[in-house]
N, C-alpha and C positions, 0 to 999 in steps of 0.2 A: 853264490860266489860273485856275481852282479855286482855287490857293493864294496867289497873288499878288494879285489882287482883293480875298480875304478878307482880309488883313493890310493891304492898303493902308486897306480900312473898320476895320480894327479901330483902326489907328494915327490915323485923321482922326475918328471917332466917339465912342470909347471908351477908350482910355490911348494916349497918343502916345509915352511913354516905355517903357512896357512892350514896347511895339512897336520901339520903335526897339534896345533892349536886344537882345529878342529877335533882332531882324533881323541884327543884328554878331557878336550870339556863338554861332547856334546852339544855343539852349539851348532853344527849344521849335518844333515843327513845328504845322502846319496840319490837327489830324486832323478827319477828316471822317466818320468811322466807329469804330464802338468796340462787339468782341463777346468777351465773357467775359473771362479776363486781359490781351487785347489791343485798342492802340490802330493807326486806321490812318492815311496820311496819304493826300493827291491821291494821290500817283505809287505809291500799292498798299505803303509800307514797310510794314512790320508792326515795333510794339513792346509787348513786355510791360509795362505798367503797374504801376508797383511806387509808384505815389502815390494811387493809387483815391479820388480826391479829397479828399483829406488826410480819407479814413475814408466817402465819402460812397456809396462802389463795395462795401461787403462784397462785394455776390454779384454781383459780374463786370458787365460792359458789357453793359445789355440784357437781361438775365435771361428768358429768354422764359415761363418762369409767369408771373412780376412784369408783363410787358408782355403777355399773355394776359388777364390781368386787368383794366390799366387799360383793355383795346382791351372788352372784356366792358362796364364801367360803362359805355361811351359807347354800345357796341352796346345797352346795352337802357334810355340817357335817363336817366343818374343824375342826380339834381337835382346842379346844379351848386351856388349859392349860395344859400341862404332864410333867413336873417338870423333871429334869433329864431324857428327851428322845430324839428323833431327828426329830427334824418340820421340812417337808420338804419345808414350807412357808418359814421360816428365812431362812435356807440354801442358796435356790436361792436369795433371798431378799441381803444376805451378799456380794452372790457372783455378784450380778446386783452391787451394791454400789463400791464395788472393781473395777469394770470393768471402772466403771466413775470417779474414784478420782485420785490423784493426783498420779505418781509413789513412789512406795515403799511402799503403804500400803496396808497390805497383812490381816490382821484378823480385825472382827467385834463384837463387845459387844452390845445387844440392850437394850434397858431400856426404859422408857415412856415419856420423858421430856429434852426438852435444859438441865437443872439444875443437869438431872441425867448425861447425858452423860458427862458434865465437872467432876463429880465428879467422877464418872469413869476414866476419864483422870487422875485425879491428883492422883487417891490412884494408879493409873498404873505405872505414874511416880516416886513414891517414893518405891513403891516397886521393879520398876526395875532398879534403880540407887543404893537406899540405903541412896541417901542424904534426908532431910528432908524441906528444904530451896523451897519456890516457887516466884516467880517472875511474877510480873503482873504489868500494867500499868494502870495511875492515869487515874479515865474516866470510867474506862473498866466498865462492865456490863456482867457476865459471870452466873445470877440467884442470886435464894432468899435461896437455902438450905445451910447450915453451910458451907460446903468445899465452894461451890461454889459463895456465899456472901464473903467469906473470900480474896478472891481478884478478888472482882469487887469490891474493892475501892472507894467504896463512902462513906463518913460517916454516910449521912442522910440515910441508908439503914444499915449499920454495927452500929452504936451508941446501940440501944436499947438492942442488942442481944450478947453485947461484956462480957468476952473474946473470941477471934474466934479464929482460928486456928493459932498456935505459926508458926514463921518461914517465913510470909508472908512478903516481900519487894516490896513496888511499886515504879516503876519510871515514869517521866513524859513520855507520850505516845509521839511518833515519835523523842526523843531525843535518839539519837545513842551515845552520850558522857556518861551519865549518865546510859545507858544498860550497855557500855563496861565498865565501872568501877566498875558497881555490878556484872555482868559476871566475872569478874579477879576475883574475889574472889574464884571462883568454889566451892560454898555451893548449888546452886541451883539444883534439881529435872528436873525443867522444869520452861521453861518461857510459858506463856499462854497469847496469843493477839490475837485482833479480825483483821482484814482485812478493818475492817471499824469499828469503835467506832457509833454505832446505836444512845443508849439510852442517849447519852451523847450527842447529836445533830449531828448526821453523820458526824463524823470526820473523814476525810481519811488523811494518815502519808505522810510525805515527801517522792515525789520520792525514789525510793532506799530504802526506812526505813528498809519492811521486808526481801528484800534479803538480806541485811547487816548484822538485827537480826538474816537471818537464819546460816552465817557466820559463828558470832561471838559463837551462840551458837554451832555448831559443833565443834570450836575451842575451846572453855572451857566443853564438855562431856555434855551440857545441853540439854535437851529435848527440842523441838519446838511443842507445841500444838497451833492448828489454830483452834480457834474457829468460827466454820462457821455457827452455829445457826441462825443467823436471817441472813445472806449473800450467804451461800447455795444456791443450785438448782435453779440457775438461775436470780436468784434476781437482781445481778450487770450488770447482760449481759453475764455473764458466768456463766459455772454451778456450780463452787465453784469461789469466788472473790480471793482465794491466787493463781489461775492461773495469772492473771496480771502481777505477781511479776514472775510467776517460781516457786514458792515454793513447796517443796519437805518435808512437816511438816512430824515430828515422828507420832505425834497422830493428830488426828481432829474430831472434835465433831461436830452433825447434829443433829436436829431434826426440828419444826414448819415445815414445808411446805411439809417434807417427810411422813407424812399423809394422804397427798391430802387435806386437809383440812376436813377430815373428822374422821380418826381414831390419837387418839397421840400414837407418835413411836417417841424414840431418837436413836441415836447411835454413837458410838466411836470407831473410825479408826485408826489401830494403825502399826508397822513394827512387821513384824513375832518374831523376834529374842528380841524384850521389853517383847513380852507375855508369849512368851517361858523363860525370865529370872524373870516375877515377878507371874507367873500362869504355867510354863509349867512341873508341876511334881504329881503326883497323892495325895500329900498330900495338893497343893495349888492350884486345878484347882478352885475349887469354893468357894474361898475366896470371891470373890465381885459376888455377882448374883443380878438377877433382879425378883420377881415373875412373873410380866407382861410381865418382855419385852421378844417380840419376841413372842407374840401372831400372832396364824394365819390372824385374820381377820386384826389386825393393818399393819402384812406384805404382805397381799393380795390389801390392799391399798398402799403402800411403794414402791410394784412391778408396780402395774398399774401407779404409777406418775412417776416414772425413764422410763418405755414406753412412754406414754404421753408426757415428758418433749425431750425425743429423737425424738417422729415421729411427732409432731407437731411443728410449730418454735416460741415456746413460750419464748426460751433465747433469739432467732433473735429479737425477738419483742421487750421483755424487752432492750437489747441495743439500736435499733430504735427511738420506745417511749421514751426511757429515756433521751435519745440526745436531742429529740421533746422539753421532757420536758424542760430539762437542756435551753435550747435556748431560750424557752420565759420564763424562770423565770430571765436569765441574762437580757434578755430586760428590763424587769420590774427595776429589779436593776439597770440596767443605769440609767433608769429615776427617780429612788427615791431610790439613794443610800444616801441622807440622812434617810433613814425609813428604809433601806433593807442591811442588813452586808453584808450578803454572801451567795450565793447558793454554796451545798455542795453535793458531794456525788457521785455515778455510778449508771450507769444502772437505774433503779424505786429504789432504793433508793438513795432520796435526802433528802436536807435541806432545807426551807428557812427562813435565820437567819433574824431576826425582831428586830432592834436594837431598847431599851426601852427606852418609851419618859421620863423616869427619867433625865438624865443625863446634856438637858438643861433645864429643869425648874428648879433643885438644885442649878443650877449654877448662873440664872438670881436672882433667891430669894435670895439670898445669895449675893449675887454683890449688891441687889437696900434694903435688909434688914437692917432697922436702929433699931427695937424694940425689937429683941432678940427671937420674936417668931419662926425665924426659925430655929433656932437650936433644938426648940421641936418638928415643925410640918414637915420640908421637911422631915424627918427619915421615920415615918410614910407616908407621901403622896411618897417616893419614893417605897416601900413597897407596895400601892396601885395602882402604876402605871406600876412597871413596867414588869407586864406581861401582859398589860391591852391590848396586842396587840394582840397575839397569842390568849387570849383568847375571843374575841371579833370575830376575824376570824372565830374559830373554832364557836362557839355558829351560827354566821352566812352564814357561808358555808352551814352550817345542816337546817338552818331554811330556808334561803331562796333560796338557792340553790340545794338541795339536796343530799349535797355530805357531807362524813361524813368521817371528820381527829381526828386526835391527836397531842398531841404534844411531843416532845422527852421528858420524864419523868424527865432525870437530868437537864434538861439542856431546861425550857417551853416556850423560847423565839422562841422556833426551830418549827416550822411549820413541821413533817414528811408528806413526800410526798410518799406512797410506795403503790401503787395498785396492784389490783392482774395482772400477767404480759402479758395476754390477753386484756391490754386495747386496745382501739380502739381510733385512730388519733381523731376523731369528740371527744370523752368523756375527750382526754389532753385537746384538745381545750377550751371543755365547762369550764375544771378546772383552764384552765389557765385568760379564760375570768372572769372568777368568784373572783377569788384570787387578780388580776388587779383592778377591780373595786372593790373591799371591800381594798385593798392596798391605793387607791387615798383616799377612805372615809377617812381612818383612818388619813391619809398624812393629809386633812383638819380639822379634828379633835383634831387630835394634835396641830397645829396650832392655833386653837382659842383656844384651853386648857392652852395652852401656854403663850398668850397672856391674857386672861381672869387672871390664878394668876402673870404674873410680874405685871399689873396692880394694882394687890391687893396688893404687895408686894409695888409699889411704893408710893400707897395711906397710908399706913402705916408707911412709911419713910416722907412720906407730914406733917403726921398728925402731929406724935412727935415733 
């Protein structure tokens, strides 16, 4: 009764469409348990987790140091909240995340959320510049609260909630021509990019893009914020992904996986000398604060997964495994790159792009169409088709397989590939076996789909 109780509160409480979604297609169960790469549900299934909360799960469901820990702060009275005092949890917490990030970032803001720390970022930047201009690229995904919607650039996410914040310019992501022409201007604050474009289908920029970016922005006085939210601790095979590059960002923003996947904790990394010019005087130290952040028990968890993520070789893995991955998803794509665009991405986070079977049935109906109706019905039937791939996968990875995806939200053609980064060789395996054989379905599926309407299309060309 476990699982039907809980959906009915979830669907009258909390999203009644999600729910109802859910409820019709099978696309997500009731788990009630979740240990290491696995989720469970009521009735004891077991599935592999391959979405580890789009990046929030590095080290697996429950991590029992990580949960050793927060159970420790409560066993021995951690002050939970004291508003203007000094936690000695955040303290070391700040100074563990300094120790690991990139050179030159010297102070720590905590907050409880991806979405809080950008926004931190950005009021940092314009209060330490003075200019008001911010710069982001087309794609991006940087959250859902006002500052930080305001350039993640996507319409279908900004439209309902506009006007958003004045001053936002976006440029195509990984076009170095198009930054240095908004750059010469020198109006911007800060440019703000991810390392990897996630939620847009794991796009990673051309060679060279972000050291270029970091370049150019130093040559026009502009701020560099690397947003490592979902690419952080480990993710790409390193423990921030703008090491790749080199990068030396002003600011940097974390959260999801700095949890442990158990407490939310954000934070924003920034150079000594930004904080001290937009916070460092007793009338502007606490301009932007946070209530929550920098709770003890969220940084008793923060401290035990920078441990964790150092004494065990959970990044080693994550590059190994990802490689693993990376390897038999190109196979596959050799053999059905008519079906399969492109595998993308580093480390456990990948892509795999699902090219939609729209494209040649529009074209057949339309080549053999003598009657006019397809100018009314391919719009429509392209519409129905063409995510019918990703979502076909996903419904059936979960159902018959046991493994449980998503798919990149802007972008649902994208198959995300991101497990927590203690997979195990035999578990790529299984997913890779799994994803092959529901790939060949669809490969024949389409095929007779295909077939099935040009026929219809030339039977109606017969007819007339």
């Amino acid at each position: 009764m476990l699982a039907p109780r809980a959906a009915a509160r979830f669907g009258r409480y909390l999203n009644p469409v999600l729910s109802a979604i859910s409820g019709n297609s099978g696309f997500t169960k009731v788990f009630v348990r979740g240990e290491g790469n696995y989720l469970f549900d009521a009735e004891g299934g077991r599935y592999l987790d391959f979405v580890s909360g789009f990046g929030s799960v590095n080290l697996g469901h429950n991590h029992p140091r990580v949960a050793a820990a927060v159970a420790e702060a409560l066993r021995t009275k951690a002050p939970g909240f004291a508003q203007s005092a000094i936690n000695p949890y955040a303290a070391a917490l700040a100074e563990s995340l300094i120790d690991v990030s990139p050179p030159g970032l010297e102070m720590v803001f905590f907050c409880n959320s991806g979405a809080e720390s950008v926004e931190a970022a950005l009021k940092l930047a314009r209060a330490a510049t003075g200019r008001s201009g911010l710069l982001c690229c087309q794609g991006a995904f940087h959250g859902k609260t006002l500052g930080a919607l305001s350039v993640t650039a996507n319409p279908t996410y900004q439209r309902p909630f506009e006007p958003l914040l004045p001053d936002i310019t976006a440029v195509p992501y990984g076009d170095l021509v198009a930054l240095e022409e908004a750059l010469a201007t020198r109006q911007f604050a800060a440019l703000i990019v991810e390392p990897i474009q996630a939620e847009a289908g794991i796009i990673t920029p051309p060679p060279g893009y972000l050291r270029e970016a970091q370049r150019l922005c130093r040559q026009t006085d502009t701020l560099l914020i690397a947003d490592e939210v979902q690419t952080g601790l480990g993710r790409t095979g390193l423990i921030f992904a703008c090491e790749r590059d080199g990068l030396e960002p002003d600011i940097m923003t974390l959260a999801k996986s700095l949890g442990g996947g158990l407490m939310p904790i954000g934070a924003m990394l920034c150079r000594r000398s930004l904080w001290r010019e937009a916070y460092g005087t007793v009338h502007r130290f606490a301009l932007h604060t946070s209530t929550f952040g920098g709770g003890s028990l969220a940084c008793a968890a923060g401290l035990e997964t920078l441990r964790v993520l150092k004494e065990e070789p959970l990044v080693r893995n994550a590059a190994e495994q990802g490689e693993r991955m990376r390897a038999g998803l190109m196979l596959l794509w050799q053999e059905m790159f008519d079906s399969i665009g492109e595998v993308r991405g580093e480390g456990l986070l990948l892509g795999l792009d699902l090219l939609p079977i729209r494209p040649s049935i529009a074209a057949h109906w339309k080549r053999n169409d003598a009657t006019g109706l397809g100018e009314y019905m391919v719009p429509g039937l392209d519409k129905l088709l063409e995510n019918i791939q990703s979502v076909y996968l996903m419904q059936t990875l979960l159902s018959s397989f046991g493994i449980y995806t998503q798919v990149a939200r802007s972008n649902p053609n994208v198959l995300r590939v991101q497990p927590p980064l203690g997979i195990e060789p035999q578990e790529v395996d299984h997913f890779l076996l799994a994803v092959g054989t529901l790939c060949r379905e669809l490969r024949k599926m389409s095929a007779e789909m295909h077939g099935m309407i040009t026929k219809t299309a030339i039977g109606m060309h017969d007819s007339k």
